[in-house]
C-alpha positions as a LaTeX table, in Angstrom:
\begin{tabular}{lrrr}
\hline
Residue & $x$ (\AA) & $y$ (\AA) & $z$ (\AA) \\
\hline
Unk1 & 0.00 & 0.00 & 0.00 \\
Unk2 & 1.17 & 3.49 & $-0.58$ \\
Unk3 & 0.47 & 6.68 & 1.65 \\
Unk4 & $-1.94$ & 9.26 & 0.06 \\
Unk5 & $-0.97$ & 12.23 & 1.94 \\
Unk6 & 2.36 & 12.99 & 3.91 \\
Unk7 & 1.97 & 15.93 & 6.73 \\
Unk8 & 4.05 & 18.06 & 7.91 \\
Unk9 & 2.87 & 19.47 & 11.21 \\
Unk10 & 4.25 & 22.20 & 13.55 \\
Unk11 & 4.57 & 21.85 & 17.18 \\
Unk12 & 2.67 & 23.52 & 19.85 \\
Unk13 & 3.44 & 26.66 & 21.79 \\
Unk14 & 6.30 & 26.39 & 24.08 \\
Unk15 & 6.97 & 27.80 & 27.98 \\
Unk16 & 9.52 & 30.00 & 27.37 \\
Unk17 & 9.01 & 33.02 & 29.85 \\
Unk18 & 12.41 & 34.28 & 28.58 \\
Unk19 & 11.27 & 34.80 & 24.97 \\
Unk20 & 14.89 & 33.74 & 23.74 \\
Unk21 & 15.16 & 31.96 & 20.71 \\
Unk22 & 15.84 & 28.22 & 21.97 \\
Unk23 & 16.45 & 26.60 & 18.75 \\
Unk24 & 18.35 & 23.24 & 19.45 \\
Unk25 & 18.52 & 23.78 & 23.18 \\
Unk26 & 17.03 & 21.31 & 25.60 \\
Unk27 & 14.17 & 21.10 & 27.98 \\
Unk28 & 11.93 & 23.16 & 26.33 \\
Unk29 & 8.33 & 21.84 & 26.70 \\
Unk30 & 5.06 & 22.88 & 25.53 \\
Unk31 & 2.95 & 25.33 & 27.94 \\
Unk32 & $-0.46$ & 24.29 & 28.65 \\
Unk33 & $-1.97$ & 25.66 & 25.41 \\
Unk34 & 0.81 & 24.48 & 23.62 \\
Unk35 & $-0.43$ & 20.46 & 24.44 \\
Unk36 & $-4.24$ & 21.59 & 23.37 \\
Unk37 & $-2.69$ & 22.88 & 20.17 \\
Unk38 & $-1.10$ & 20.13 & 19.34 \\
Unk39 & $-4.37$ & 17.88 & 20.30 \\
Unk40 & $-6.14$ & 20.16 & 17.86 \\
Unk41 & $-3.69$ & 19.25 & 14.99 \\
Unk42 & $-4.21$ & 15.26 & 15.55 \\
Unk43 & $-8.16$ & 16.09 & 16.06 \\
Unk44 & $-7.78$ & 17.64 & 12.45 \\
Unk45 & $-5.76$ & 14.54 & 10.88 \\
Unk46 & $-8.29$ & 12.27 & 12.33 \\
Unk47 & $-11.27$ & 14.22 & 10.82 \\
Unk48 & $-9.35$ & 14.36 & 7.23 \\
Unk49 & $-11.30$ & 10.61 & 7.53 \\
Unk50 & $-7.92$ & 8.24 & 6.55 \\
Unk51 & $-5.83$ & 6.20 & 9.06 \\
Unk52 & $-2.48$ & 7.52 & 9.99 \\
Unk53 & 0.00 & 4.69 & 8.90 \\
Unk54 & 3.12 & 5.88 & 10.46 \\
Unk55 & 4.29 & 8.84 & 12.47 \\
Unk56 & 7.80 & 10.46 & 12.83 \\
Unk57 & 8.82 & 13.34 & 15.08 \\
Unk58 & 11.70 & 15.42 & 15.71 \\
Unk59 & 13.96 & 15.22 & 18.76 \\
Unk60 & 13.26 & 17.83 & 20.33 \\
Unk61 & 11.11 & 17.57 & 23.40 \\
Unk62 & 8.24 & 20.29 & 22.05 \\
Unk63 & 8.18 & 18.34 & 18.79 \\
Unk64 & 7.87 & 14.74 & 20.73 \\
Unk65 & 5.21 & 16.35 & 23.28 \\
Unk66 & 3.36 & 17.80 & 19.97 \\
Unk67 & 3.39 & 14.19 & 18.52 \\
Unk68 & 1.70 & 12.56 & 21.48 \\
Unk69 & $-1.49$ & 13.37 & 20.66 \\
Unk70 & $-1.15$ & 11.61 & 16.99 \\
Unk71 & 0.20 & 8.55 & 18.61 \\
Unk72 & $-2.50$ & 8.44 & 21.26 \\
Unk73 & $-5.32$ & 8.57 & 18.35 \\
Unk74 & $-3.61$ & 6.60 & 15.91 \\
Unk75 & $-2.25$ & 3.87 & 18.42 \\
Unk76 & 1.18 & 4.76 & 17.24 \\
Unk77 & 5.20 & 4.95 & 18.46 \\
Unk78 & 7.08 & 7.69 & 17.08 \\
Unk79 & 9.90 & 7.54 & 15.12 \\
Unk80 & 12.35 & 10.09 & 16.30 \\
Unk81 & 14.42 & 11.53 & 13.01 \\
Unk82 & 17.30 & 13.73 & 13.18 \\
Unk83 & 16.22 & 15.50 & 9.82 \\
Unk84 & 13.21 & 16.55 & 11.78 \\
Unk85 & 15.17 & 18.76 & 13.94 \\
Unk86 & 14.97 & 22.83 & 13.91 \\
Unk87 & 18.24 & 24.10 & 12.09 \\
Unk88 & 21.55 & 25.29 & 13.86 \\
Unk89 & 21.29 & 29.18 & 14.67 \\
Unk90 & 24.34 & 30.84 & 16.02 \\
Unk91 & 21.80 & 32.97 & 17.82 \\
Unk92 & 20.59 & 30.22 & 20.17 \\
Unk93 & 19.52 & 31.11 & 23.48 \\
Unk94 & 19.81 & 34.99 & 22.86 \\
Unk95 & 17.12 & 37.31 & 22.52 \\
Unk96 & 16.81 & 37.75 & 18.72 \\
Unk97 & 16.16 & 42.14 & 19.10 \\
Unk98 & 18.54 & 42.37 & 21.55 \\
Unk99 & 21.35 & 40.11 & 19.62 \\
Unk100 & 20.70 & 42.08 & 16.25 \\
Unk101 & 21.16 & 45.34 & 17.83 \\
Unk102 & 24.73 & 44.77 & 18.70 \\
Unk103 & 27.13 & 45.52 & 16.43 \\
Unk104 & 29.40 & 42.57 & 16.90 \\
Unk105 & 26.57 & 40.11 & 15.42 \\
Unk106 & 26.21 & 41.77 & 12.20 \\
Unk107 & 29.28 & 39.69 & 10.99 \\
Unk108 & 26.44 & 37.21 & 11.01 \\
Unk109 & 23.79 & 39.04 & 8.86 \\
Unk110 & 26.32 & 39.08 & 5.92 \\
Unk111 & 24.92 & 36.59 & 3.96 \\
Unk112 & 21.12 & 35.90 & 4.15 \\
Unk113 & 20.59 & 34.41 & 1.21 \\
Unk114 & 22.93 & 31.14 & 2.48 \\
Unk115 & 21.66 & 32.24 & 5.78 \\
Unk116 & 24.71 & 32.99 & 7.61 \\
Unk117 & 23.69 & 32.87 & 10.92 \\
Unk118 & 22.70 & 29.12 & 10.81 \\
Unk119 & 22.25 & 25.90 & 8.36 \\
Unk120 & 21.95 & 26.61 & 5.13 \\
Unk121 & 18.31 & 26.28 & 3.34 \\
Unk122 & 19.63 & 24.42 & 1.22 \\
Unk123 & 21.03 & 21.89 & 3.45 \\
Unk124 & 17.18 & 21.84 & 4.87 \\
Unk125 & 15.50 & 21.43 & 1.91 \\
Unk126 & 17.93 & 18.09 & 1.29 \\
Unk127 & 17.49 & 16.94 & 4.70 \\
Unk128 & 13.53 & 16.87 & 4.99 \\
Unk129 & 13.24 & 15.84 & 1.43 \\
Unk130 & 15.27 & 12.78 & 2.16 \\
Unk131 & 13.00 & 11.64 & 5.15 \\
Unk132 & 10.19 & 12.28 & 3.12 \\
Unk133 & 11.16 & 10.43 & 0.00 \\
Unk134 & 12.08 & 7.82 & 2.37 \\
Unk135 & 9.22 & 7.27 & 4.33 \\
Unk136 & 7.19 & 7.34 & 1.07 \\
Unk137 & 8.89 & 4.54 & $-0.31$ \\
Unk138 & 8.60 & 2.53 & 2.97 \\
Unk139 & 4.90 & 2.78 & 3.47 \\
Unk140 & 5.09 & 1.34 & $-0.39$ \\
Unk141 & 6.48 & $-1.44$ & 0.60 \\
Unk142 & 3.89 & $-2.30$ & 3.85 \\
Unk143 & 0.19 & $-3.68$ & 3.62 \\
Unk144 & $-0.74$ & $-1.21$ & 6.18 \\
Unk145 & $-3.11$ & 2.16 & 4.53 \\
Unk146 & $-2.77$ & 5.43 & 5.49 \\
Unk147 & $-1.50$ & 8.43 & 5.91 \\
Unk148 & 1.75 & 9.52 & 6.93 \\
Unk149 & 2.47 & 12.44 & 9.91 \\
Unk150 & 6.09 & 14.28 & 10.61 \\
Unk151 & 6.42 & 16.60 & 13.39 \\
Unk152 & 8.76 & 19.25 & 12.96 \\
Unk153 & 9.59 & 23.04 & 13.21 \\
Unk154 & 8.45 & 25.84 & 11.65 \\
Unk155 & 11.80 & 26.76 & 9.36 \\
Unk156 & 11.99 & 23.09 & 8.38 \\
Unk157 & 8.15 & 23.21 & 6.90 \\
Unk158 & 8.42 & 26.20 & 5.31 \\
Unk159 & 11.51 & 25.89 & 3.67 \\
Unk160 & 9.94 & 22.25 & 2.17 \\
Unk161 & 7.13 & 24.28 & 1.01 \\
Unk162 & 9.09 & 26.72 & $-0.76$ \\
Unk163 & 11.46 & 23.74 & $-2.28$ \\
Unk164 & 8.37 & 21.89 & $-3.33$ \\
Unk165 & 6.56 & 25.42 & $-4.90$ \\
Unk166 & 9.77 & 25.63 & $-6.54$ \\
Unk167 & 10.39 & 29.47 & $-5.26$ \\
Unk168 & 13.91 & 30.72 & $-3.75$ \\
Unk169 & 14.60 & 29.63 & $-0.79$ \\
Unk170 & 16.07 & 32.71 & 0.51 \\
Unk171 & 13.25 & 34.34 & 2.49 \\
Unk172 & 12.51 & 37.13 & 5.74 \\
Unk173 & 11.75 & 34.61 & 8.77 \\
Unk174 & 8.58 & 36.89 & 9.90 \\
Unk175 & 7.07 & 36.13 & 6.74 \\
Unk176 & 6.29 & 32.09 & 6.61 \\
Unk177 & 2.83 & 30.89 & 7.08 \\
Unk178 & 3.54 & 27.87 & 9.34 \\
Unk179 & 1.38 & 28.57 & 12.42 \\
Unk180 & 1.93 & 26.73 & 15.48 \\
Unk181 & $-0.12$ & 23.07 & 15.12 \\
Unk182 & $-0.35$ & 24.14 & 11.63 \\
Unk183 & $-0.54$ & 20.97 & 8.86 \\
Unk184 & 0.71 & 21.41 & 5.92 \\
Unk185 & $-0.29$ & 18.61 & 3.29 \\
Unk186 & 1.98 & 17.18 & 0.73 \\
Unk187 & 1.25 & 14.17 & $-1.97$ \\
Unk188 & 4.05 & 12.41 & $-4.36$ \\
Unk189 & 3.41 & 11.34 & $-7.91$ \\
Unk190 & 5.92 & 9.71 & $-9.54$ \\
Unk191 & 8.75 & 11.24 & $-8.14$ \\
Unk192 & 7.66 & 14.80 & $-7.36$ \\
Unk193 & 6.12 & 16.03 & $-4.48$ \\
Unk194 & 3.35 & 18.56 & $-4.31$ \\
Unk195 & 1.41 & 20.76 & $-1.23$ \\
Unk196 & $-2.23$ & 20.10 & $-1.36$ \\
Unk197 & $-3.46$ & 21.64 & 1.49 \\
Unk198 & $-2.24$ & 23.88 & 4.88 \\
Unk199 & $-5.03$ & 24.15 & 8.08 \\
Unk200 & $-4.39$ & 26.11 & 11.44 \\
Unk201 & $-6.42$ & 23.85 & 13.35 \\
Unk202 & $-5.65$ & 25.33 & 16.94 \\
Unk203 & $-6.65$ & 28.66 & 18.52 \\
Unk204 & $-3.33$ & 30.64 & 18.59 \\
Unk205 & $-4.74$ & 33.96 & 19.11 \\
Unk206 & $-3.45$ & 34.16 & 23.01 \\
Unk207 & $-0.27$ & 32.42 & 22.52 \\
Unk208 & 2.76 & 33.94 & 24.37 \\
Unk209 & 5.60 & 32.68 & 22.59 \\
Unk210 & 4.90 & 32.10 & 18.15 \\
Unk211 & 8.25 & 31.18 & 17.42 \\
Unk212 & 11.54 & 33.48 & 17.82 \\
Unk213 & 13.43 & 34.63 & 15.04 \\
\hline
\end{tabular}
């Protein structure tokens, strides 16, 4: 059996009373509304109407708690993928405003096409292309239907989106539309992958912390 739909869905708000941007940093967990946004994104997945085949999450702890929910209404284990992961920032555990007004951080600005301060998109793009080609290919070669989840972070989906759209990657962070709980939708024919659908399934409207960047 093959999957008909791959999705890529965003964790949940995080407690992070310090607003710095965490990145790869550990032992940040979801707040309270972070967990019910995450059980909105698995309520919306269920009510798509197909079975959920396998499920993958990043290692992060917000990305593992924001899986929980799928695994709990699919009857699932998580695979925990590295490719999954939010990319390196050299900003990690700053505040963003305050690290961009100092001077001795612009050295880092210099090239945001690449971007400087972090993984390249490119690198990204190959890394959650890979674990999406792959998974494809192994729920091919299963008799079990359904539907395929991933659990990731917010630069990670968007940049997929904009490799898949076929746009430049290069992009201004405050611009992605990759909500918190947000699934984006993505089916393969052939060998080429296309978005079919994004949802904001969670109320996000008194969230404290939307992602730094």
């Amino acid at each position: 059996m093959t999957a008909s739909r791959l999705h890529l869905v965003r964790h949940g708000e995080v407690h992070n009373p310090a607003r710095v941007l965490y990145g790869r940093l550990p032992d940040y967990h979801l707040s309270a509304a972070g967990r019910e946004m995450a059980a909105s994104a698995a309520a919306h997945v269920s009510e798509l109407g197909a079975p959920v085949a396998a499920l993958y999450a990043s290692p992060l702890e917000r990305a593992q708690e924001s899986a929980e929910p799928f695994a709990s209404t699919f009857d699932l284990v998580p695979e925990i993928d590295i490719r999954l992961i939010e990319p390196t920032n050299v900003f990690e555990g700053t505040r963003m405003r305050r690290s961009l007004m100092n001077p001795l951080n612009w050295w880092h600005l210099r090239q945001p096409s690449l971007p400087s301060w972090g993984e390249p998109y490119a690198s990204i793009a190959e890394r959650m292309l890979g674990i999406m080609d792959e998974a494809w290919t192994a729920a091919a070669e299963t008799t079990t239907e359904g539907d395929i989840v991933m659990v990731s972070h917010q630069a990670p989906i968007w940049i997929t989106h904009l490799r898949v759209a076929g746009l430049p990657l290069q992009h201004d962070p405050r611009t992605r539309r990759c909500a918190l709980s947000s699934v984006t939708s993505f089916e393969r024919v052939g060998d080429v992958w296309r978005e079919v659908a994004y949802a904001e399934p969670a109320a996000t409207g008194g969230a404290v912390d939307v992602g730094a960047v």
